[in-house]
Kinemage of the C-alpha trace (Angstrom):
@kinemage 1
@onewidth
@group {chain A} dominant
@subgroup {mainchain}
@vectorlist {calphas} color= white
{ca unk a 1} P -15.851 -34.623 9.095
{ca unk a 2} L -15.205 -31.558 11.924
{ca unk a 3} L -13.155 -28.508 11.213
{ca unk a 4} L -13.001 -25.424 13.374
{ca unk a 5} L -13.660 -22.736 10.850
{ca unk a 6} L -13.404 -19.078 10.687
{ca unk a 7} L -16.147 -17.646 9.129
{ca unk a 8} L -15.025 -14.006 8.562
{ca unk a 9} L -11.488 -12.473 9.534
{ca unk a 10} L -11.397 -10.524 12.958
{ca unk a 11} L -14.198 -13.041 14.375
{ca unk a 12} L -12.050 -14.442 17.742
{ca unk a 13} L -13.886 -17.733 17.980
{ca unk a 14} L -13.683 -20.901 15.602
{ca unk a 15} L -17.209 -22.829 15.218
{ca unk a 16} L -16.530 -26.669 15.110
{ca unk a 17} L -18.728 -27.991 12.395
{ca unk a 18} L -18.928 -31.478 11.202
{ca unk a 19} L -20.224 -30.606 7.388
{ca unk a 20} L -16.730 -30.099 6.134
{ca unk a 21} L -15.085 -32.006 3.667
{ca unk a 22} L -11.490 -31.697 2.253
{ca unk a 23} L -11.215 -31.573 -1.681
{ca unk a 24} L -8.617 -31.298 -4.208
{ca unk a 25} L -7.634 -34.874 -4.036
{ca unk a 26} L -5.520 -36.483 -6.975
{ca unk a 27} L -2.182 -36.841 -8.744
{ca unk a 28} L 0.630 -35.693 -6.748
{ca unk a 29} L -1.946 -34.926 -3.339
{ca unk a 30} L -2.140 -36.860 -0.093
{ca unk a 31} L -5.472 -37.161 2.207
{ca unk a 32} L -3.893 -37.239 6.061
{ca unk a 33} L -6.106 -38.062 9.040
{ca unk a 34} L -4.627 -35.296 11.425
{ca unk a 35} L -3.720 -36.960 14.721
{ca unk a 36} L -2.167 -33.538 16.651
{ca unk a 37} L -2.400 -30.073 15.534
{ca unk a 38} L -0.089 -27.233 17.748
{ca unk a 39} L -1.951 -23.450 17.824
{ca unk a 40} L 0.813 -21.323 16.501
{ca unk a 41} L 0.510 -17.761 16.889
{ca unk a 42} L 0.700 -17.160 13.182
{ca unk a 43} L -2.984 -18.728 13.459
{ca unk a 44} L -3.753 -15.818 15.404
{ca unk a 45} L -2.825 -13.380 13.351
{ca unk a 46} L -4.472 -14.477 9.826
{ca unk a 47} L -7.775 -14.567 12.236
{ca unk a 48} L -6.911 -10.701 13.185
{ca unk a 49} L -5.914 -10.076 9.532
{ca unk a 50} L -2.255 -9.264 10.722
{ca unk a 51} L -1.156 -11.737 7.764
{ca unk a 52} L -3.068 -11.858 4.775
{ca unk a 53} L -5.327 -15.160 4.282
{ca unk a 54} L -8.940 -15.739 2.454
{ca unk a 55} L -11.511 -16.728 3.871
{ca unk a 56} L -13.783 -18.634 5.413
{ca unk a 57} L -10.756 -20.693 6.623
{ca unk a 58} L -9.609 -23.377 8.423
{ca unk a 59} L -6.516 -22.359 10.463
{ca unk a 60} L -3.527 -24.314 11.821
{ca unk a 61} L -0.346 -25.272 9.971
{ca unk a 62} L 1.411 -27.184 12.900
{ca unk a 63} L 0.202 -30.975 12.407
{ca unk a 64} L 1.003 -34.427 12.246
{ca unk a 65} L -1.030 -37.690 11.354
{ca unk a 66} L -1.100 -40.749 9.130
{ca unk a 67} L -1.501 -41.152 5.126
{ca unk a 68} L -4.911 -42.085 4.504
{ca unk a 69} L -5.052 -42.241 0.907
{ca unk a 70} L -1.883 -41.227 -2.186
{ca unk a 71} L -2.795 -39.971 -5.405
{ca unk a 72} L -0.881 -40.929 -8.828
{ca unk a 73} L 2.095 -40.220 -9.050
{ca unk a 74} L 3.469 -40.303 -4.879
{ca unk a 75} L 6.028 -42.728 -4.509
{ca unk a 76} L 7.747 -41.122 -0.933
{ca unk a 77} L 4.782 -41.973 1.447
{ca unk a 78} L 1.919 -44.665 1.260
{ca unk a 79} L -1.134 -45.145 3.104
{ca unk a 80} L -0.732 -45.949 6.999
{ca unk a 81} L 2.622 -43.587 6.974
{ca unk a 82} L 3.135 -41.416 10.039
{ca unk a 83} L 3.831 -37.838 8.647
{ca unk a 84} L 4.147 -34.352 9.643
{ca unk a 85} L 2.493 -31.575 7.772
{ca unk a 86} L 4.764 -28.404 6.022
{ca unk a 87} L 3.127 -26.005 5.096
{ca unk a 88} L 6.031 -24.673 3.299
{ca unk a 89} L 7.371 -27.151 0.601
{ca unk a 90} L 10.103 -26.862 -1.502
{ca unk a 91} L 9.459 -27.513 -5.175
{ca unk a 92} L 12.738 -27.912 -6.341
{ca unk a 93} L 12.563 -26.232 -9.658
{ca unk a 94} L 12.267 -22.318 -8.591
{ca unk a 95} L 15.299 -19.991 -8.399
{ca unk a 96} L 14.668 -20.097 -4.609
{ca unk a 97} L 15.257 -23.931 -4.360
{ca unk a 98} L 18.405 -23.922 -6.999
{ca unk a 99} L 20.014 -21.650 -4.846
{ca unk a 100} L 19.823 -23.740 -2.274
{ca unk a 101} L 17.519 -21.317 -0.296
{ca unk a 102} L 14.240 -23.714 -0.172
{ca unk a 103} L 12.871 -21.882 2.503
{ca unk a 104} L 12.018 -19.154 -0.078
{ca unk a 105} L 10.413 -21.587 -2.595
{ca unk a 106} L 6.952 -19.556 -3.389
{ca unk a 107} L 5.026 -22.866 -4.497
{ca unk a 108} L 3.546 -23.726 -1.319
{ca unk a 109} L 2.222 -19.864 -1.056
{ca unk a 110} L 0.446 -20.278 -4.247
{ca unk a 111} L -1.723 -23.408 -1.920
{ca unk a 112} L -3.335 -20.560 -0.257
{ca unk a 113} L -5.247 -19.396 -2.785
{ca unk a 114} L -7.228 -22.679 -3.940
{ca unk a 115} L -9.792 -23.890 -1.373
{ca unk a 116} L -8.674 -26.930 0.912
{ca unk a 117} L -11.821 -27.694 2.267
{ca unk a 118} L -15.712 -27.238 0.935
{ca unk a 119} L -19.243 -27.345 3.133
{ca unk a 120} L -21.604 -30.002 2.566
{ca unk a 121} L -25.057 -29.084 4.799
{ca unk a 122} L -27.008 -25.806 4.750
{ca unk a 123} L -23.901 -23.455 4.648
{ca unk a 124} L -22.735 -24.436 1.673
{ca unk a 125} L -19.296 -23.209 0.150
{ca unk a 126} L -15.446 -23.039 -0.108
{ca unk a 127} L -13.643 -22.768 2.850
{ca unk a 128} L -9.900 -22.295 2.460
{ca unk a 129} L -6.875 -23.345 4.389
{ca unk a 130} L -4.416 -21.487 6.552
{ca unk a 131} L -0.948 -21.292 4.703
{ca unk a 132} L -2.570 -24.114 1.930
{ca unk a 133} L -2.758 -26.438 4.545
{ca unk a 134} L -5.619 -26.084 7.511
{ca unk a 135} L -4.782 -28.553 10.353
{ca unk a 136} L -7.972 -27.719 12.529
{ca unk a 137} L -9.494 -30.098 10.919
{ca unk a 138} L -9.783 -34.076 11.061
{ca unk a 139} L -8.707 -34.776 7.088
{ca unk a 140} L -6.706 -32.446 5.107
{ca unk a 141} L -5.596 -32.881 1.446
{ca unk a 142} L -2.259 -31.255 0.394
{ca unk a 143} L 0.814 -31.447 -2.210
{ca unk a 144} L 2.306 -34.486 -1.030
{ca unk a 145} L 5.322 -32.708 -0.471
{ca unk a 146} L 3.844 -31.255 2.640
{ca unk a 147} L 4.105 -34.793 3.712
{ca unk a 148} L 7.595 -35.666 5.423
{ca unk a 149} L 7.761 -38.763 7.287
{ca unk a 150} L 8.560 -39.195 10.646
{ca unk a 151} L 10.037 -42.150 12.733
{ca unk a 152} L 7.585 -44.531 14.415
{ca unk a 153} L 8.980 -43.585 17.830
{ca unk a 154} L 8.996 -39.656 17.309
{ca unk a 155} L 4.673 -39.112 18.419
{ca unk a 156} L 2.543 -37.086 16.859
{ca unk a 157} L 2.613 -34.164 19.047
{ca unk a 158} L 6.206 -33.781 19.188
{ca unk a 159} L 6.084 -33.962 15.329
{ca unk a 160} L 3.431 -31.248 15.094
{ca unk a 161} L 6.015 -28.932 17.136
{ca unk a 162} L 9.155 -29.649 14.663
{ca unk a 163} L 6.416 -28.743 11.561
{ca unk a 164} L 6.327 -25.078 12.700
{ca unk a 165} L 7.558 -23.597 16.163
{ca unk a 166} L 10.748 -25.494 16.630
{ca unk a 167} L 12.094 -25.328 13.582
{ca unk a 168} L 11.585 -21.525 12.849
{ca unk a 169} L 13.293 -20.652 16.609
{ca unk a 170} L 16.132 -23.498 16.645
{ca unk a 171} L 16.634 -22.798 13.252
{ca unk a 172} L 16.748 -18.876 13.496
{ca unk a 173} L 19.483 -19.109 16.131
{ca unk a 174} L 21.689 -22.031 14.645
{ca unk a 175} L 21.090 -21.598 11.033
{ca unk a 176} L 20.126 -17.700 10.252
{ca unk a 177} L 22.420 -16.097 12.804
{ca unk a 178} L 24.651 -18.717 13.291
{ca unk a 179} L 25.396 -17.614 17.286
{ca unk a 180} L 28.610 -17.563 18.310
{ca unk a 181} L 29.940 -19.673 21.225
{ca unk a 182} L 30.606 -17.220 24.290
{ca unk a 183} L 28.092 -14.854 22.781
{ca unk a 184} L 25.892 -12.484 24.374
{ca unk a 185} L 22.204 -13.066 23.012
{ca unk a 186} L 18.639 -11.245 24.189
{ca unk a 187} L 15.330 -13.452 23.130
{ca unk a 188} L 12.229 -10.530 22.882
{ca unk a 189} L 9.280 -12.876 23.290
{ca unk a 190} L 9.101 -16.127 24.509
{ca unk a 191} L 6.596 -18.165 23.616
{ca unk a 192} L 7.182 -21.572 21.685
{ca unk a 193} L 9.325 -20.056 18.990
{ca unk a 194} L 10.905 -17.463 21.145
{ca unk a 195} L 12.069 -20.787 23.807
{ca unk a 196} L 13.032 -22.824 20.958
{ca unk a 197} L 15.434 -20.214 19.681
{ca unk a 198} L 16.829 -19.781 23.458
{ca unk a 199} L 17.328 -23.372 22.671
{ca unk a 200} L 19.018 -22.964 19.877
{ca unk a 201} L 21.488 -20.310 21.041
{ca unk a 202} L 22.320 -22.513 24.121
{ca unk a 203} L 22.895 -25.324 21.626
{ca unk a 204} L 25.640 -22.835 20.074
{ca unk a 205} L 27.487 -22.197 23.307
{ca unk a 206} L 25.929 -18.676 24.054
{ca unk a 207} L 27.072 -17.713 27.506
{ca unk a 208} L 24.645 -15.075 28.682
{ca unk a 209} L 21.161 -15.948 27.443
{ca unk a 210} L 18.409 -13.038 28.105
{ca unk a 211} L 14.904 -14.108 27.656
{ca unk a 212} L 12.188 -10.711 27.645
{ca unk a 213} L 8.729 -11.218 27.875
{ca unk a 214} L 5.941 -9.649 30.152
{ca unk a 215} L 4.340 -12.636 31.451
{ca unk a 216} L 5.975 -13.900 34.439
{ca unk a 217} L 5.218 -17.438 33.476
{ca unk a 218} L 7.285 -17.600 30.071
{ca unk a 219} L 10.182 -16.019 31.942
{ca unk a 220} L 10.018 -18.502 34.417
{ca unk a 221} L 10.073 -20.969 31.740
{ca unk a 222} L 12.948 -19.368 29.637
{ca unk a 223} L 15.172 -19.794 32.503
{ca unk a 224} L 13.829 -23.813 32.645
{ca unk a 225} L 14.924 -23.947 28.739
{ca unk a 226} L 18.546 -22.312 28.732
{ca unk a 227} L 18.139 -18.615 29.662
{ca unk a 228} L 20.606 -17.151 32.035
{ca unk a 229} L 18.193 -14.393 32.882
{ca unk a 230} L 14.544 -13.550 32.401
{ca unk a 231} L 13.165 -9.707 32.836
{ca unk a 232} L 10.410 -8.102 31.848
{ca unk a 233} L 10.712 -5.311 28.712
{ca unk a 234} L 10.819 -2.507 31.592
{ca unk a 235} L 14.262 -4.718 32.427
{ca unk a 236} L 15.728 -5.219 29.148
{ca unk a 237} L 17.952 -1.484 29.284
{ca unk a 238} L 19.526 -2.757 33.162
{ca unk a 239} L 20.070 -6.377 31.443
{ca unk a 240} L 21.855 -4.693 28.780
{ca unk a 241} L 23.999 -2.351 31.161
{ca unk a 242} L 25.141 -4.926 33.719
{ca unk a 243} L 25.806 -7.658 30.792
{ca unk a 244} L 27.382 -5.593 27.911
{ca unk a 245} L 28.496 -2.521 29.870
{ca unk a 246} L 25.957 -0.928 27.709
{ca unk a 247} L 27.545 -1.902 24.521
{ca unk a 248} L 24.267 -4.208 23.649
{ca unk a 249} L 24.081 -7.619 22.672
{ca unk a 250} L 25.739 -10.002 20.044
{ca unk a 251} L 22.866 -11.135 19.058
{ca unk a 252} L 18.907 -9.969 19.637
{ca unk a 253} L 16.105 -11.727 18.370
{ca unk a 254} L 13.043 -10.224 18.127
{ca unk a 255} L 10.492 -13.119 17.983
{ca unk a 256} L 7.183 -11.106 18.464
{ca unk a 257} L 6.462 -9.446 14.638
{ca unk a 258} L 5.995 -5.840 15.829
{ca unk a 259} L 7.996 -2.939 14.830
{ca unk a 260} L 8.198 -0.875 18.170
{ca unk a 261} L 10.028 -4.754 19.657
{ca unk a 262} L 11.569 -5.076 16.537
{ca unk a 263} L 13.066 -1.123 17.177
{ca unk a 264} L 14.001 -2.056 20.698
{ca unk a 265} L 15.762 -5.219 19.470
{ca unk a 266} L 17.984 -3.218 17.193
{ca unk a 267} L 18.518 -0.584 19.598
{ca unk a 268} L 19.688 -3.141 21.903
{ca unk a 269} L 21.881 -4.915 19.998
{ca unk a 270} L 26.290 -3.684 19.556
{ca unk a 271} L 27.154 -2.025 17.175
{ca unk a 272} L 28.655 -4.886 14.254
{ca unk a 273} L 26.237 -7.084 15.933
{ca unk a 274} L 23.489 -9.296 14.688
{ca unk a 275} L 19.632 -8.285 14.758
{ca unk a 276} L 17.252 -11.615 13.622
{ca unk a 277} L 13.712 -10.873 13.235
{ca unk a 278} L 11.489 -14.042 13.495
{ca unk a 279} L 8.292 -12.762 14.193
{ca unk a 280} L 5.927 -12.724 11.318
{ca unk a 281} L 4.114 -8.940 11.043
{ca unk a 282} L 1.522 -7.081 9.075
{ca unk a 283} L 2.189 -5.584 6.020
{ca unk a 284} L 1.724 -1.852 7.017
{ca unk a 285} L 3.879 -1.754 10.062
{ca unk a 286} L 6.909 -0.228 9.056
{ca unk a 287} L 10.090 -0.140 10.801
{ca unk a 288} L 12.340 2.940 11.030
{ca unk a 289} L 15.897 2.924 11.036
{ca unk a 290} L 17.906 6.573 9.766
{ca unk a 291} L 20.317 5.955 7.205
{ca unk a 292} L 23.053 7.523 9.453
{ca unk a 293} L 22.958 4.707 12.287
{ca unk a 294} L 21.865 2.164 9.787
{ca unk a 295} L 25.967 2.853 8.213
{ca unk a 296} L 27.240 4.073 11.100
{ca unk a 297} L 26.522 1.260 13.482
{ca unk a 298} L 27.029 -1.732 10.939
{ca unk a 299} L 24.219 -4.007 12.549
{ca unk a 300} L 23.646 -6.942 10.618
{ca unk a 301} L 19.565 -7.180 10.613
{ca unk a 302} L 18.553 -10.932 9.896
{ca unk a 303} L 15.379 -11.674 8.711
{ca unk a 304} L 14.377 -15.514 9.575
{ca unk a 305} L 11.866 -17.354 7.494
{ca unk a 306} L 11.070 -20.811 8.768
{ca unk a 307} L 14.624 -21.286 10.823
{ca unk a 308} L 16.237 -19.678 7.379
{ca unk a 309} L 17.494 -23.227 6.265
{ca unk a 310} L 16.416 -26.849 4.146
{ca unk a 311} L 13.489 -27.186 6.084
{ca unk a 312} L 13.863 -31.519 5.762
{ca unk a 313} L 17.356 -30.996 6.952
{ca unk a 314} L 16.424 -28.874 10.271
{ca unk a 315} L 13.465 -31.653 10.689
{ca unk a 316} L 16.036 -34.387 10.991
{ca unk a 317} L 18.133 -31.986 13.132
{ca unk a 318} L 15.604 -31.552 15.888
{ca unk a 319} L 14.287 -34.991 15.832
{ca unk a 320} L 18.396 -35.987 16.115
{ca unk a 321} L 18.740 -33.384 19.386
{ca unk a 322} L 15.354 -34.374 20.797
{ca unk a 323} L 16.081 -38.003 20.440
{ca unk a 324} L 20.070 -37.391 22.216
{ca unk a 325} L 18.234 -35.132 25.293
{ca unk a 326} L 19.763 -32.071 23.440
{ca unk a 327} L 16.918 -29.762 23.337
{ca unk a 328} L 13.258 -30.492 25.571
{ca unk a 329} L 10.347 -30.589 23.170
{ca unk a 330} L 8.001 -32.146 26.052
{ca unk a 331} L 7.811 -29.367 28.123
{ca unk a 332} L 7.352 -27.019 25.194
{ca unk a 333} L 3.475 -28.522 25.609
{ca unk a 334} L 1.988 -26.803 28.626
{ca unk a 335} L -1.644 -27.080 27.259
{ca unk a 336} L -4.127 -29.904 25.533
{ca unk a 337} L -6.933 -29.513 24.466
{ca unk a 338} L -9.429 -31.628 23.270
{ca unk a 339} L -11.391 -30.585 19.452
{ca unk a 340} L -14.468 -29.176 20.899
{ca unk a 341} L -12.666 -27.035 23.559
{ca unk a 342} L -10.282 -25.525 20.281
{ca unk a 343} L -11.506 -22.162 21.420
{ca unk a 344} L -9.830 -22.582 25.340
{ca unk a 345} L -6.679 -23.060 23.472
{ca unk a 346} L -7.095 -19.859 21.335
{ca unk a 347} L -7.783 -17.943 25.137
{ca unk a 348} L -4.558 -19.867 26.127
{ca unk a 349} L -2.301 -17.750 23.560
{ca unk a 350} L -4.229 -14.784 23.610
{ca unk a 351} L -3.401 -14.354 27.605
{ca unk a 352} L 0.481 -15.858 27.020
{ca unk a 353} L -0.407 -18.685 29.177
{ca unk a 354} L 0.139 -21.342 27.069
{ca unk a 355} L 3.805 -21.983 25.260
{ca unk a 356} L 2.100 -24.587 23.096
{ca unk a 357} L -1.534 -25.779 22.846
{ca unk a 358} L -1.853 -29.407 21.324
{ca unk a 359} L -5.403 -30.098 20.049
{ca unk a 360} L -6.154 -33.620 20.193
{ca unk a 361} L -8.185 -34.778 17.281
């Protein structure tokens, strides 16, 4: 079957090959013929070696597709099923999922380490799969709770968007910081996640929504999404003046992974107000805060993982709003692509024009 590999981390192109096969099948594992895959930006970054993956790998953790074949022991999905892929399941048995905090459950983490995916022809070897999962690819085998099943009239690529972008930004807003109605909220980056969580905070009843981003095109579509304003970073300290009368926001999220954005976002938020960071970042970029402002000023700071919630329940959530004309998970999709071209979509984030890629498979 094809898969668009990555042979060595920092390489910026994937080679399609079509001597991969996925392995692991057996009790308790699905085999799912990927249908849609979305590039999330996370992708990006375990190809940089911003977050820590093995490799050679398969990227992508933003799918949907059908059951093709259930090992012993699966009772929730059979073959022919339309699913979507998480690439974060809950186990159910950790501390994590007791507490009702599945979004922490470690299990699916531990899929990282063990090869998805193995080379047939003359470059024989293990290849792994981003995040235990590895969407890039035609077939992928995986715990079978990283299959949830989806409606028949809910299609693949709008699936592929709840498994990852929308889910982490609606849920950040409605779940993790719980926005206030009449709220004052600032979004610092706007791609898929970053509209998504405008989304979100409109959902709430926000009523000044500040999208920041430098490309000229996602502020233009922040303002299609919810925002009541779009500037550029250089605008963010005027936004804040004119809106808050320099107090600072309610609520910022910082929905790019970088300290210095992540040190703007608390700057910019009131004092007593709410900081949530949703970008994912590398392990040795440290944030600074003093201990005297981090008292003083009494600013809640919110990390997000996955939309900070029961990931099955914030599925069902978005496919309820999408299905009501709640939140827009069409437009999200301003790029396809099809398999061969994978690397066009890769240009797409890399320049910011692109909210989401879909790779048709």
């Amino acid at each position: 079957m094809r898969a668009a590999v990555l042979h060595e981390i920092g390489q910026e192109k994937l080679e399609v090959l079509d001597d991969v096969e996925a392995v692991g099948f057996g009790p308790g594992k699905v085999r799912i013929r990927v249908r849609a895959t979305g590039l999330c930006h996370s992708d990006l970054s375990a190809m940089s070696g911003v977050l820590p993956q093995p490799g050679p790998f398969v990227p992508g953790h933003e799918g949907a597709g059908e059951i093709v074949e259930v090992g012993d022991g699966v009772t929730h999905v059979k073959p022919g099923d339309r699913v979507l892929v998480c690439w974060l399941p809950a186990c159910g048995e950790c501390p994590s999922c007791k507490r009702g905090q599945t979004q922490l459950c470690l299990a699916g983490f531990m899929n990282a380490g063990v090869p998805n995916f193995r080379r047939t022809g003359g470059g024989s070897g293990d290849v792994f799969g981003f995040a235990g999962t590895g969407t890039f690819a035609e077939e992928v085998v995986v715990d079978a709770k990283c299959a949830v099943a989806i409606p028949d009239d809910v299609p693949f690529d709008i699936a592929a968007l709840i498994g990852c972008g929308v889910t982490t930004g609606l849920g950040a807003a409605v779940n993790t910081a719980a926005v206030a109605a009449g709220s004052s909220v600032a979004v610092i980056g706007c791609g898929g996640v970053g509209i998504s969580a405008i989304q979100g905070a409109r959902l709430k009843g926000a009523a000044q929504i500040v999208a920041v981003d430098p490309v000229e095109s996602r502020r233009e579509a922040a303002l299609r999404f919810g925002a009541t304003e779009a500037v550029a970073p250089d605008g963010l300290d005027d936004a804040k003046q004119r809106l808050t009368a320099g107090e600072g926001f309610d609520y910022v999220f910082e929905v790019v992974g970088k300290s210095a954005t992540t040190r703007t976002a608390y700057e910019k938020t009131r004092r007593g107000g709410t900081l949530c960071v949703v970008g994912a970042g590398a392990l040795d970029d440290f944030l600074q805060i003093n201990m005297f402002e981090l008292f003083f000023d009494e600013k809640k700071i919110l990390p997000s993982m996955y939309g900070g919630g029961d990931v099955l329940t914030s599925y069902e959530r978005a496919i309820a709003l999408w299905r009501a004309g709640r939140i827009d998970l069409e437009s999200l999709i301003t790029h396809r692509v099809p398999f061969a071209s994978i690397n066009d979509a890769l240009d797409q984030m890399r320049s910011g024009e692109a909210l989401r890629t879909i790779i048709e498979l």
